[in-house]
GUDO-8009 format. One line per 8 residues: number of its first residue (from 0); their letters; for each residue y, x, z of N, C-alpha, C, O. Coordinates in steps of 0.1 Angstrom, whole numbers. Each point is the difference from the previous one (the first is absolute). Example, Ala and Ser with C-alpha at 12.3 -4.5 7.8 and 13.67 -1.06 7.14 Angstrom:
0> as> -57/132/78/12/-9/0/12/9/0/0/10/7 ~ 11/-14/-14/11/9/0/11/-8/8/11/5/1 $
***
This chain:
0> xxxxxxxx> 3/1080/2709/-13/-2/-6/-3/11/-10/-10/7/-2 ~ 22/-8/-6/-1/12/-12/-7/15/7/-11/4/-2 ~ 24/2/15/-4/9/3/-17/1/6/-9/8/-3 ~ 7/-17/10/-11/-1/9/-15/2/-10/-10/5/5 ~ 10/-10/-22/-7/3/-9/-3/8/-3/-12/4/-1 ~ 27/4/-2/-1/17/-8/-5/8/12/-8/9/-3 ~ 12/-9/19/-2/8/7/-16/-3/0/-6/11/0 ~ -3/-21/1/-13/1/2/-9/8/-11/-9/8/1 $
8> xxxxxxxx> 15/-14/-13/-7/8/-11/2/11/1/-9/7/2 ~ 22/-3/-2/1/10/4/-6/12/13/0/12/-1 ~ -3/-18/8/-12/7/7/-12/0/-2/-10/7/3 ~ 10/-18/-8/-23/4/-4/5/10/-13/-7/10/-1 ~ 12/-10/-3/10/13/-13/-6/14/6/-10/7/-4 ~ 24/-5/18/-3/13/4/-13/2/6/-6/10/-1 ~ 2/-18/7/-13/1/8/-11/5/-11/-7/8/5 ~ 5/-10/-15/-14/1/-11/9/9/-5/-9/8/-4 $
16> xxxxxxxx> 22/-1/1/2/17/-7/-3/10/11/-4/11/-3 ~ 6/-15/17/1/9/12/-17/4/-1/-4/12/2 ~ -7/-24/-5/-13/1/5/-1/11/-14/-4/11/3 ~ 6/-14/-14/-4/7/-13/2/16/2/-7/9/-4 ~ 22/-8/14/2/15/-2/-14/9/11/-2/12/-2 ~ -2/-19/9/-8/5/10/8/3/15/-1/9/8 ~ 11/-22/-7/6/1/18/-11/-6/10/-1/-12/1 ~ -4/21/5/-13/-6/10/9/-10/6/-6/-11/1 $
24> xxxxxxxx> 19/11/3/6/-9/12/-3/-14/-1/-3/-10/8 ~ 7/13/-26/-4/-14/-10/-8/-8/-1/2/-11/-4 ~ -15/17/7/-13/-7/-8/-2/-16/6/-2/-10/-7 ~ 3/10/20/-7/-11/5/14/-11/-5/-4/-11/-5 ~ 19/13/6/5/-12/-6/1/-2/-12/1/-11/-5 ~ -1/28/-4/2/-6/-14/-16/-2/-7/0/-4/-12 ~ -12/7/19/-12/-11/-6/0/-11/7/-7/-7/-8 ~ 9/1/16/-3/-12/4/16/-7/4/4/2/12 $
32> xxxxxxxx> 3/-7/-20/14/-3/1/-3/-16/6/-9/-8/-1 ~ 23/9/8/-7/-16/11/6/-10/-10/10/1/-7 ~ -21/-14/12/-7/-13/-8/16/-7/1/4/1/11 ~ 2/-6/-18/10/-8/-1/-2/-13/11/-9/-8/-3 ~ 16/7/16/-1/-11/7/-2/-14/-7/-9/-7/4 ~ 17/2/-15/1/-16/-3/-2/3/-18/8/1/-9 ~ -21/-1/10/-2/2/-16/3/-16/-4/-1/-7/11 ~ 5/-2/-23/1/-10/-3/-15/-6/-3/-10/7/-4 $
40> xxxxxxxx> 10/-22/8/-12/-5/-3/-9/5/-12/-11/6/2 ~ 19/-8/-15/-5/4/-12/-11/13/4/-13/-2/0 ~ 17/10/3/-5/12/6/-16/0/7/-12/4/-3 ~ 20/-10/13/-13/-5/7/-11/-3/-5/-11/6/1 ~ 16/-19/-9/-14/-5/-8/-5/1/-9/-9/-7/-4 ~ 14/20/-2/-4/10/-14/-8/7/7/-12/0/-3 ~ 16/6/13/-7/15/7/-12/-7/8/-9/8/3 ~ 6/-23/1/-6/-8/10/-14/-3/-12/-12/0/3 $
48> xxxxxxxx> 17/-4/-14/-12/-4/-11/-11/8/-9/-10/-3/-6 ~ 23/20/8/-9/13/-8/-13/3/12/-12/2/-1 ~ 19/-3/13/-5/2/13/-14/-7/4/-8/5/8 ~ 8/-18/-13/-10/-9/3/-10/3/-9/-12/4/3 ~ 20/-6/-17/-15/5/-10/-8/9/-1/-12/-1/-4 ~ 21/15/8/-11/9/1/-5/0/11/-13/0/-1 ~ 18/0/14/-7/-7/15/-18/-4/-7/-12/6/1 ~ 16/-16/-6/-12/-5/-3/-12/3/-8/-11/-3/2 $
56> xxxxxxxx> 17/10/-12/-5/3/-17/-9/12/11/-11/-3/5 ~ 18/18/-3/-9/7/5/-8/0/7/-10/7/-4 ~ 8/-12/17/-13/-1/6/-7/-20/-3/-5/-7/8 ~ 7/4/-19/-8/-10/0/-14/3/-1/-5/-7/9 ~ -3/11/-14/-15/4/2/-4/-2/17/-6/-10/4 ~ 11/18/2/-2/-3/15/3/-10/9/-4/-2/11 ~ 11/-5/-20/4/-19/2/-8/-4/-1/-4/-5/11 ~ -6/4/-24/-9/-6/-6/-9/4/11/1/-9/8 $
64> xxxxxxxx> -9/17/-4/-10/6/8/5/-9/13/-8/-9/3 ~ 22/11/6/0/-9/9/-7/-14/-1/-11/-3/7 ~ 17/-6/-15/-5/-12/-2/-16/-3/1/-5/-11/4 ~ -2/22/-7/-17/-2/-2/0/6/11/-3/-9/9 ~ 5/20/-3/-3/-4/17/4/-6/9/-2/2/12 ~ 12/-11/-18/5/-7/10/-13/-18/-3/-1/-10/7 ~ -6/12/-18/-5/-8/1/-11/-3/13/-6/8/7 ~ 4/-21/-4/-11/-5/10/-13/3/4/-7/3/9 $
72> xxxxxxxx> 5/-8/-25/-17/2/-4/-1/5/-13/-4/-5/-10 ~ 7/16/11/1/5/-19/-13/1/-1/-9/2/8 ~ 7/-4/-26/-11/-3/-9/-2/16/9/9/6/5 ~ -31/-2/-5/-1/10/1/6/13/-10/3/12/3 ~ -3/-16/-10/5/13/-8/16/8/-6/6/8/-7 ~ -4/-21/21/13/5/4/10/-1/9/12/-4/1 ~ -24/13/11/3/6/9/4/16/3/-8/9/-4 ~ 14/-7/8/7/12/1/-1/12/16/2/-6/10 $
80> xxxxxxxx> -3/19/-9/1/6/11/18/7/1/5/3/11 ~ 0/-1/-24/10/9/2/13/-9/-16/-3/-11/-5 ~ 10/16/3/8/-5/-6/-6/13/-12/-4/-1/-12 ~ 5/6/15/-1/14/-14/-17/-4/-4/-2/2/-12 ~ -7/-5/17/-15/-5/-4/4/-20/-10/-4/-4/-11 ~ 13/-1/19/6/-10/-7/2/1/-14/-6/-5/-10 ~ 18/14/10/2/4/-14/-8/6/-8/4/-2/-12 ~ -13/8/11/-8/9/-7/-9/-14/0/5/-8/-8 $
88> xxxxxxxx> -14/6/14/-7/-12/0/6/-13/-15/-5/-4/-10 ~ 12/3/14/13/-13/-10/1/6/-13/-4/-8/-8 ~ 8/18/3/2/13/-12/-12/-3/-4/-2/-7/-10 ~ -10/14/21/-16/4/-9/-2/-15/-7/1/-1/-12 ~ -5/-10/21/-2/-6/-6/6/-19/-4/-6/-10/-2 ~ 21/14/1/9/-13/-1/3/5/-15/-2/-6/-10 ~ 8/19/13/12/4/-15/8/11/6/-1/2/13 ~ 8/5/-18/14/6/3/10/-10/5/7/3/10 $
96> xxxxxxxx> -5/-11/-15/9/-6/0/3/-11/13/11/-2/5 ~ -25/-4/-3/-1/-8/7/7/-1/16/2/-10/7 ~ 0/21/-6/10/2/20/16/-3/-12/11/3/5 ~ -11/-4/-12/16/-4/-6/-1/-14/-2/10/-3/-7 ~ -20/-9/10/-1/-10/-4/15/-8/8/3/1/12 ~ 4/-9/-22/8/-10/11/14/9/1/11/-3/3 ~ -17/15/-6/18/7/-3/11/-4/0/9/3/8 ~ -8/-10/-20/9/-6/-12/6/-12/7/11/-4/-5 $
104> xxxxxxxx> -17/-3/14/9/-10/9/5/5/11/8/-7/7 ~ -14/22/-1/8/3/14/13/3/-7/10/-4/6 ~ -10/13/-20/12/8/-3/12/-15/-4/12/1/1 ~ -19/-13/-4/13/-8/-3/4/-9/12/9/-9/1 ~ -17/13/5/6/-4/17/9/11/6/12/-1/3 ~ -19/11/-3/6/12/6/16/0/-1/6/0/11 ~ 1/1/-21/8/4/-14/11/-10/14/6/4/10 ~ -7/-14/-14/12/-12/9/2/-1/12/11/0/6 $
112> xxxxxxxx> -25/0/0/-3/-2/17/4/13/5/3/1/12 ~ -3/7/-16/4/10/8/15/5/-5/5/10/6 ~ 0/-16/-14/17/3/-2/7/-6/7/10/5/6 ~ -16/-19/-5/2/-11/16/0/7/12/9/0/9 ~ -21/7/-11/-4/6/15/12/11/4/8/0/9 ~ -10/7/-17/14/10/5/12/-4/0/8/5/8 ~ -6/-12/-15/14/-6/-5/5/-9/16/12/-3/3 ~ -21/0/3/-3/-10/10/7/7/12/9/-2/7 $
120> xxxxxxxx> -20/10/-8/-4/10/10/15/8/6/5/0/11 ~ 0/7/-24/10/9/6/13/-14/-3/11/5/0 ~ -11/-16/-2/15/-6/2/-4/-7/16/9/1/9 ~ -16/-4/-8/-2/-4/15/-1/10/11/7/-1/11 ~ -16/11/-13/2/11/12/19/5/-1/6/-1/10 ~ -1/4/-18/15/4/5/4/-12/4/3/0/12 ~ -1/-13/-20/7/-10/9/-4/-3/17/6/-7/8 ~ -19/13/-7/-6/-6/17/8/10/7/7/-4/10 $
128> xxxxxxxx> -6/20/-16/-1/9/9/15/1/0/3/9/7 ~ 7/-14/-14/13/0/2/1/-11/15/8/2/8 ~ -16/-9/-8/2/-7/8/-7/2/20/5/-3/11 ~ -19/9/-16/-6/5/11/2/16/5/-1/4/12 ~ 5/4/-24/4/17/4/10/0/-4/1/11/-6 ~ 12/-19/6/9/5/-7/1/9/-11/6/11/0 ~ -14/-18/-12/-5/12/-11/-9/12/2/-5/5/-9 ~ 5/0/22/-12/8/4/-18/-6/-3/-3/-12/0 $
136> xxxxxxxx> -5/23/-3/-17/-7/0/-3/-8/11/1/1/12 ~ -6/-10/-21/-6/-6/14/-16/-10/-2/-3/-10/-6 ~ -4/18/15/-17/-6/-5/1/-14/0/-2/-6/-10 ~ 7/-2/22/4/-12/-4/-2/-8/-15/-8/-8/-4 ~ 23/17/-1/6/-6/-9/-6/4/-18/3/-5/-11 ~ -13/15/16/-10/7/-11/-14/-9/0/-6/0/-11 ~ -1/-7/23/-6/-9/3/1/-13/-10/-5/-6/-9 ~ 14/7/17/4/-20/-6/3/-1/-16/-2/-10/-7 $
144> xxxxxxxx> 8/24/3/5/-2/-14/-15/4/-5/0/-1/-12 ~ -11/5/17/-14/4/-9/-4/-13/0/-10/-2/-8 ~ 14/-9/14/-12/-11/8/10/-14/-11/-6/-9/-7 ~ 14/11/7/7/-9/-14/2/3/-16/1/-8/-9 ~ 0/24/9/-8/4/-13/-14/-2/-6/-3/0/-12 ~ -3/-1/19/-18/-5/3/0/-17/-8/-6/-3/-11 ~ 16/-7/21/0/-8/-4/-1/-8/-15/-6/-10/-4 ~ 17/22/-4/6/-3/-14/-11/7/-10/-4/-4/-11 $
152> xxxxxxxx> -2/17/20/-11/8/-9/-14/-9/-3/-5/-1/-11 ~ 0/-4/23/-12/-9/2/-1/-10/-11/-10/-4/-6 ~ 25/-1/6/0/-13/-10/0/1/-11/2/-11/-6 ~ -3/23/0/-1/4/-15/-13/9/-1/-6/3/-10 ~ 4/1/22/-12/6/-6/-14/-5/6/-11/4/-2 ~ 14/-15/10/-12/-7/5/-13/-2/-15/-12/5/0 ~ 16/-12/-8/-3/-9/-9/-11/17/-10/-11/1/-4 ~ 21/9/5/-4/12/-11/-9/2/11/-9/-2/-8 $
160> xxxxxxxx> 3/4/18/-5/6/15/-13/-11/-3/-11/5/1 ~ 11/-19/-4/-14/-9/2/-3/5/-15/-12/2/-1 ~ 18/-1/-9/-8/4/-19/-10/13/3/-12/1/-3 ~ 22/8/9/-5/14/0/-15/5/11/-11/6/-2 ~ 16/-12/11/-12/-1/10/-18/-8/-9/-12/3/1 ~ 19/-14/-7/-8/-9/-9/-11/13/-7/-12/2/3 ~ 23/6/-13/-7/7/-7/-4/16/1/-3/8/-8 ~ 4/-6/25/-3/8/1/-16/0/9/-6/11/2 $
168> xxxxxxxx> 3/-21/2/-13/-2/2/-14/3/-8/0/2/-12 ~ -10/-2/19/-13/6/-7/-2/-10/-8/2/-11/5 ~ -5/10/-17/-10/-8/-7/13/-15/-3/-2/-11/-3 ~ 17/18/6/12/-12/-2/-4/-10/-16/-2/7/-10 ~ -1/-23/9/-3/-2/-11/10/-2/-9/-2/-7/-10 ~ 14/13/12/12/-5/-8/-1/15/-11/-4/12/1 ~ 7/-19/-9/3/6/-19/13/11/7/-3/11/4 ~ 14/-15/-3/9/9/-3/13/-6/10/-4/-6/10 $
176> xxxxxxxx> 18/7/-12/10/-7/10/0/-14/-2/1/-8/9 ~ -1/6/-17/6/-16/-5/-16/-8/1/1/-11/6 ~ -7/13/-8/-9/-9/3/-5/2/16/-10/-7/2 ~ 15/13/7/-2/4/13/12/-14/8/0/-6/11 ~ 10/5/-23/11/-4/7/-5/-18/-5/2/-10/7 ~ -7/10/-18/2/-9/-4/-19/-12/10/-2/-11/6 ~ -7/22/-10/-14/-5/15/10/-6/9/-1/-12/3 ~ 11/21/3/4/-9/19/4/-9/-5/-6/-10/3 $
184> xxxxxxxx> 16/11/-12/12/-10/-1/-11/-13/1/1/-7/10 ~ -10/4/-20/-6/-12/-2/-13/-2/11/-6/-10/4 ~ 6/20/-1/-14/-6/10/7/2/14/-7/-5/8 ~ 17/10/-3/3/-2/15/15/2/0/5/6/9 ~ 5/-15/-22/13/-1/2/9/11/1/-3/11/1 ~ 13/-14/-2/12/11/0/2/5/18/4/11/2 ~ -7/-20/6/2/4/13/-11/14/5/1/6/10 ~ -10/-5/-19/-11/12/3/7/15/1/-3/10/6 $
192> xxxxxxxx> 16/-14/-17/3/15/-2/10/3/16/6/11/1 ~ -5/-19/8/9/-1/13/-10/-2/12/4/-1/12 ~ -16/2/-15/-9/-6/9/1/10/8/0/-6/11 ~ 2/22/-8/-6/6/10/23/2/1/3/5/10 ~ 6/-7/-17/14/7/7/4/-3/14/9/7/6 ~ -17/-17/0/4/-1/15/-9/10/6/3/3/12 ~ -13/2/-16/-8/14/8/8/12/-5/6/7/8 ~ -4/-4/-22/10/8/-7/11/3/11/-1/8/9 $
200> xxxxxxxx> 10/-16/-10/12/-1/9/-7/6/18/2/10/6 ~ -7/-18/-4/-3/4/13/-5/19/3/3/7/9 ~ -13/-3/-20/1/10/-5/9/10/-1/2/10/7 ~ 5/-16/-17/9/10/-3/15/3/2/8/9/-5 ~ -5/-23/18/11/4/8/0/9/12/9/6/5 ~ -20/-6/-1/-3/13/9/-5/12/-6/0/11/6 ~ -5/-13/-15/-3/14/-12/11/6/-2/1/12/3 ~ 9/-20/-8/15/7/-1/8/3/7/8/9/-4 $
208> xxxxxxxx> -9/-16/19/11/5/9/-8/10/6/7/5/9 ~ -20/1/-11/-4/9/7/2/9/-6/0/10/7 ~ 2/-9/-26/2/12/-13/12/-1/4/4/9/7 ~ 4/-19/-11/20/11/4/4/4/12/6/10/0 ~ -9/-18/11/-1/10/8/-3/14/5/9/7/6 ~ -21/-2/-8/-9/7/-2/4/10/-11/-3/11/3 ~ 11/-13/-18/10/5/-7/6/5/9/-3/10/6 ~ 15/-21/-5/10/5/7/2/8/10/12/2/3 $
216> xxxxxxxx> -21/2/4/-5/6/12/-2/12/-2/5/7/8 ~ -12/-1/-19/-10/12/-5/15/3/-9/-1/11/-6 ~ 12/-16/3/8/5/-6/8/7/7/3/12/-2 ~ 2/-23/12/5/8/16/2/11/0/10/7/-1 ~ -28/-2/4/-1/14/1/-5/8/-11/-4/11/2 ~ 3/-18/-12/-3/14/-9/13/2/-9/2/10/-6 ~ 7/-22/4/13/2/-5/11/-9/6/4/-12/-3 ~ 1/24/13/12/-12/5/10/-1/-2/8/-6/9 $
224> xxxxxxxx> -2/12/-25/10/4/-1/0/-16/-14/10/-5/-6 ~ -24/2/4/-1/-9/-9/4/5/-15/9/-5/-6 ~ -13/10/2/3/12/-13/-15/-6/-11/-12/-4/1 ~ 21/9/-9/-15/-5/-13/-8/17/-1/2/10/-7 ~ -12/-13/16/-13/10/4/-13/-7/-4/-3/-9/8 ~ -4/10/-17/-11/-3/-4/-13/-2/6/-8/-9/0 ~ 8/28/8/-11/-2/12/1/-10/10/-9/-6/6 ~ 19/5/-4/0/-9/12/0/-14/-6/-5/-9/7 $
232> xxxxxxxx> 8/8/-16/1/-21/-6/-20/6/2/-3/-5/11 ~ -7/13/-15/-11/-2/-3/-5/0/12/-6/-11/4 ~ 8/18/3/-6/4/19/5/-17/4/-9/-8/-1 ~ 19/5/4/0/-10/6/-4/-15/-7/-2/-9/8 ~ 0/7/-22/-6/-6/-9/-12/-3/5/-4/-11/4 ~ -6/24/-6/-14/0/0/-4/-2/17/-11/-6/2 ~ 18/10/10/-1/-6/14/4/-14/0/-6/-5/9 ~ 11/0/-13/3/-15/0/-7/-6/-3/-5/-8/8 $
240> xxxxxxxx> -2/10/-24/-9/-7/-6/-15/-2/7/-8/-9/1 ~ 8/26/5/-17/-2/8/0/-8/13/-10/-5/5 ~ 25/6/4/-2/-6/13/0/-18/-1/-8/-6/7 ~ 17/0/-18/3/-11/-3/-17/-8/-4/-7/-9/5 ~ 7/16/-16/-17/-4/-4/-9/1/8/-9/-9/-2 ~ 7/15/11/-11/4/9/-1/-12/10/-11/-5/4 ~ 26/1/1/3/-6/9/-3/-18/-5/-4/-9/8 ~ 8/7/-24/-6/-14/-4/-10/-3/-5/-1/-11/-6 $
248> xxxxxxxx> -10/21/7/-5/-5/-10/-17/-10/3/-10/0/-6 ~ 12/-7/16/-3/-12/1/3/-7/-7/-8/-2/-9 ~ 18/-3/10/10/-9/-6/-7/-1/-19/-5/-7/-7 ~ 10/21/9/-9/7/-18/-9/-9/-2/0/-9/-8 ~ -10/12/17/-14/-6/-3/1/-15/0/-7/-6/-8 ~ 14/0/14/-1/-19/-1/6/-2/-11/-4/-8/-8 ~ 19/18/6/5/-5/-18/-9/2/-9/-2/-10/-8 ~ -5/20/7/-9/0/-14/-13/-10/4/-8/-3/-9 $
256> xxxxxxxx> 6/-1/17/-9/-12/1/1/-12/-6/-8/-7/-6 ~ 25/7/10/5/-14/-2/1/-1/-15/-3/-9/-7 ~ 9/26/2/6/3/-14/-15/-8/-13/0/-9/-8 ~ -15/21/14/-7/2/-9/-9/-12/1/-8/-3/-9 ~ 10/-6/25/-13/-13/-6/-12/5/2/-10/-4/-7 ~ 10/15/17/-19/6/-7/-14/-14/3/-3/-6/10 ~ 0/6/-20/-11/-9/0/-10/2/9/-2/-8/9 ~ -5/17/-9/-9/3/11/0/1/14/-7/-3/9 $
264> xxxxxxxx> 20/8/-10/2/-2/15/4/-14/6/-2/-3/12 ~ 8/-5/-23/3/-11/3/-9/-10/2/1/-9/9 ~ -14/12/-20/-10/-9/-2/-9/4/15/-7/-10/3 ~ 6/23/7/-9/2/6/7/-11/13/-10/-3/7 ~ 24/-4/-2/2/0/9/2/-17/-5/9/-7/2 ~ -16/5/-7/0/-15/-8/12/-5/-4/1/-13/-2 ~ 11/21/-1/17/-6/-5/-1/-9/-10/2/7/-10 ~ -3/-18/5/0/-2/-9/15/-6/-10/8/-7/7 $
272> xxxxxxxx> -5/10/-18/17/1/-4/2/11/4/-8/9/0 ~ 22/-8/5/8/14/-1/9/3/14/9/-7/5 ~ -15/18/-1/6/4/13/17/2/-1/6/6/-9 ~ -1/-16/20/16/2/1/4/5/12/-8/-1/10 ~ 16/5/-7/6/5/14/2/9/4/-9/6/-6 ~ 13/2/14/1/14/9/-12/-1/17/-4/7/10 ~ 2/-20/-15/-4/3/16/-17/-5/-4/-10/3/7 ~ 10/-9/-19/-17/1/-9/-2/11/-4/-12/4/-2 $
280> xxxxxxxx> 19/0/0/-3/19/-5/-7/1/9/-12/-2/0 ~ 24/8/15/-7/8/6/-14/-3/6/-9/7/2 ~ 11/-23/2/-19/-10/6/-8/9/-12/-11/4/5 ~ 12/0/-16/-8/0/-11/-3/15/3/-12/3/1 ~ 20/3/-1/1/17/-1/-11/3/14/-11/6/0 ~ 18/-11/11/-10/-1/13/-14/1/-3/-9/9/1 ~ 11/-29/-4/-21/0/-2/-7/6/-5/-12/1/3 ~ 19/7/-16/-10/6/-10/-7/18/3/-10/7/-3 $
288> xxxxxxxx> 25/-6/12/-1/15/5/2/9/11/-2/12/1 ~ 10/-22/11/1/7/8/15/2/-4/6/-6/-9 ~ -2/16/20/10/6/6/0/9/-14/9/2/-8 ~ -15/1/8/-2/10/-13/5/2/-10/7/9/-5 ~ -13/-24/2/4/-4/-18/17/0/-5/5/1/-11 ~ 4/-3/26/13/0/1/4/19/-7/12/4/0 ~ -21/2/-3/4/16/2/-8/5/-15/-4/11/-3 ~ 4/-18/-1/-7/-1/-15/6/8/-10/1/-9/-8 $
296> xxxxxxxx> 3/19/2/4/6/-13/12/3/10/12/-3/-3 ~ -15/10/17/13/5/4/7/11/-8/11/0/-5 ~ -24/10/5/-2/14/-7/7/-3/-12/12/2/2 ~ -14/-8/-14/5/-4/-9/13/0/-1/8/6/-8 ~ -5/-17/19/18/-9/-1/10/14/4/9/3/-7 ~ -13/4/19/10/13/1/-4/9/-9/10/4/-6 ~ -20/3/3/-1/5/-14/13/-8/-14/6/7/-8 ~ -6/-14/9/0/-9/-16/20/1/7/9/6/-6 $
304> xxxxxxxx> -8/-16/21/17/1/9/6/16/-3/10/0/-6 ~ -13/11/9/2/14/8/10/-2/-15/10/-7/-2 ~ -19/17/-8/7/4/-15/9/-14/-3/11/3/5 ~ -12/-12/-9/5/-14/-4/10/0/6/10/1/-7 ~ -8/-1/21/12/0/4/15/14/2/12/0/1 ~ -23/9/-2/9/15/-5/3/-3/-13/12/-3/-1 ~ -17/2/-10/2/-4/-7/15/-10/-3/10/5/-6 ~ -9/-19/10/5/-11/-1/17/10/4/10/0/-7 $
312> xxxxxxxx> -13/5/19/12/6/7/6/13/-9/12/2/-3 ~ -20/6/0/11/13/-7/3/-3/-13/7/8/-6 ~ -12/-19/0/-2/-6/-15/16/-7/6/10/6/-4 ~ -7/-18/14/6/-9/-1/12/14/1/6/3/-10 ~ -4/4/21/10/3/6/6/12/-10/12/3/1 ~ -21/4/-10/4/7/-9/5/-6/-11/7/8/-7 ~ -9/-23/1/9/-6/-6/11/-9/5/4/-8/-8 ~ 2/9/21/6/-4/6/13/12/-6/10/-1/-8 $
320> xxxxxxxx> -16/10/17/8/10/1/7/6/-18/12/3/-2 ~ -21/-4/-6/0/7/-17/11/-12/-3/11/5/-5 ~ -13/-17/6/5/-14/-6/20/2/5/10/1/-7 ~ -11/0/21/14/-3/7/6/9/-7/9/-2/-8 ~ -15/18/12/4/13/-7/12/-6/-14/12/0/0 ~ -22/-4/-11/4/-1/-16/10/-9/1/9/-1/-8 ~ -11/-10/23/14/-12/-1/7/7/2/11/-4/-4 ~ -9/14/10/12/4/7/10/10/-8/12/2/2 $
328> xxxxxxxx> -21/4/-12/7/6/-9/4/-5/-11/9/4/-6 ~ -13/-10/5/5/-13/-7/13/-8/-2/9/-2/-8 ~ -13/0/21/19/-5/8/9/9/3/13/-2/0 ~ -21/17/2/10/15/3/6/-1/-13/12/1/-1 ~ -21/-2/-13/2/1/-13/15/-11/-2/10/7/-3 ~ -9/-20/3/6/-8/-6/9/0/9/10/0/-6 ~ -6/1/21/10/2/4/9/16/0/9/4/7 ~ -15/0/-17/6/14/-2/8/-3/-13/10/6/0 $
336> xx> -11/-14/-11/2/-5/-10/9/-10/2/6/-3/-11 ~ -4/-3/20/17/-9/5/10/7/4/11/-6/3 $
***
């Protein structure tokens, strides 16, 4: 084990003096030195939680803008032709600020659900694929492990997903977070914040096995040597995010129905109480719009998916890679000292 430490460090060592001196032979392994196969949990869910929050933090504005086109019957004066007229529109006359509303509960969702999520993700995909590829890739086993990572992410971030949606609406009557949280709680119970996770889930287990796959696919061939390459975590990042999104976002449209409650649309189809179900969504989504209405803030969601998900990926996999690195010298360190 001793030796097996020093010799690794020991090569990302020579690899980064070889690239410094100017060896062309060098460049491609000593800049992009390959990703440590079995980083420890810890790892995971450090590099899984930096990864979520910014995921989120940066293109939230364009979040915000989905939600209002994904509305039914939005107030007239807040309708939209384009996502970039959205925003300028919201600025001129909301605030600056206001495409940042609801922030502050994605990021404390974000932070856990997605340390889960990774943390999930890669201990299950190697245990499947030891089993289905003999440790070789296998979409399979990249599938199944996106589709039970989902499961653990949903359930922590379902609840931050109905606040934020709440306050990201036109004309939202809530003050700030806590009284957003504290309106459901008392007028439609603690079960409101779970009301749409069985559309969520349904959502976003085919959301996911269509993004790691789809990863893992675009990795294939843009790095198959599996090496920490940045272009490629982004290339294959940002194709994931737009084919995955593109492909649910129906689904999209019945969660934020279920999420936001819209009144008008609800009041036009005589609902009276509060829409529940996956399969009232979609009767609802139908009557009001057509085939259509299912395709609502497409533009938006892969706009808002593309970056967000490039993002999530060279964020996660560059602290993957930086994190193991520092363990490893670490251990190169203290077993040099026995």
């Amino acid at each position: 084990m001793e030796l097996s430490l020093d010799s690794e460090v020991a090569n990302l060592e020579m690899s980064e003096i070889k690239v410094k001196d100017g060896d062309p032979s060098e460049v491609d392994a000593g800049d992009y030195e390959s990703l440590p196969p079995h980083a420890s949990l810890t790892i995971h869910m450090t590099a899984g939680a930096v990864a979520g929050i910014l995921e989120h933090t940066v293109m939230y504005p364009v979040d915000s803008v989905k939600t209002r086109m994904q509305s039914l019957q939005p107030d007239p004066k807040a309708q939209y032709s384009s996502v970039y007229e959205a925003l300028r529109r919201i600025v001129q006359t909301e605030g600056l600020l206001r495409p940042l509303r609801g922030l502050n509960i994605t990021m404390m969702g974000a932070g856990p659900a997605h340390a889960l999520y990774f943390a999930c993700y890669e201990q299950v995909k190697h245990r499947l694929s030891e089993v289905i590829q003999n440790g070789g890739n296998s979409h399979i086993a990249n599938g199944l492990a996106g589709s039970v990572a989902t499961v653990l992410h949903d359930a922590v971030m379902n609840p931050a997903e109905v606040v934020k949606q709440r306050m990201q609406m036109y004309n939202s009557p809530y003050r700030n977070l806590l009284d957003c949280v504290r309106t459901i709680r008392r007028t439609e119970g603690l079960a409101a914040f779970y009301r749409s996770y069985s559309t969520q889930l349904t959502m976003n287990i085919p959301f996911q096995a269509v993004h790691f796959m789809t990863y893992e696919l675009m990795q294939e061939w843009l790095n198959p040597h599996r090496q920490y390459h940045p272009g490629s975590h982004i290339m294959s990042g940002a194709a994931a995010g737009a084919v995955s999104a593109a492909i649910t976002t129906p689904l999209d449209v019945c969660k934020t129905l279920l999420n936001t409650q819209e009144n008008v649309a609800l009041s036009s189809m005589h609902i009276s109480g509060h829409l529940t179900g996956m399969a009232n969504a979609f009767r609802t989504v139908y009557r009001l719009g057509g085939m259509a209405a299912f395709f609502k803030g497409i533009q938006a969601r892969v706009i808002y998916q593309m970056p967000s998900t490039a993002i999530a990926w060279s964020v996660y996999e560059f602290f993957k890679y930086f994190l193991t690195k520092q363990h490893m010298e670490r251990e190169a360190g203290t077993a040099g000292t026995v």
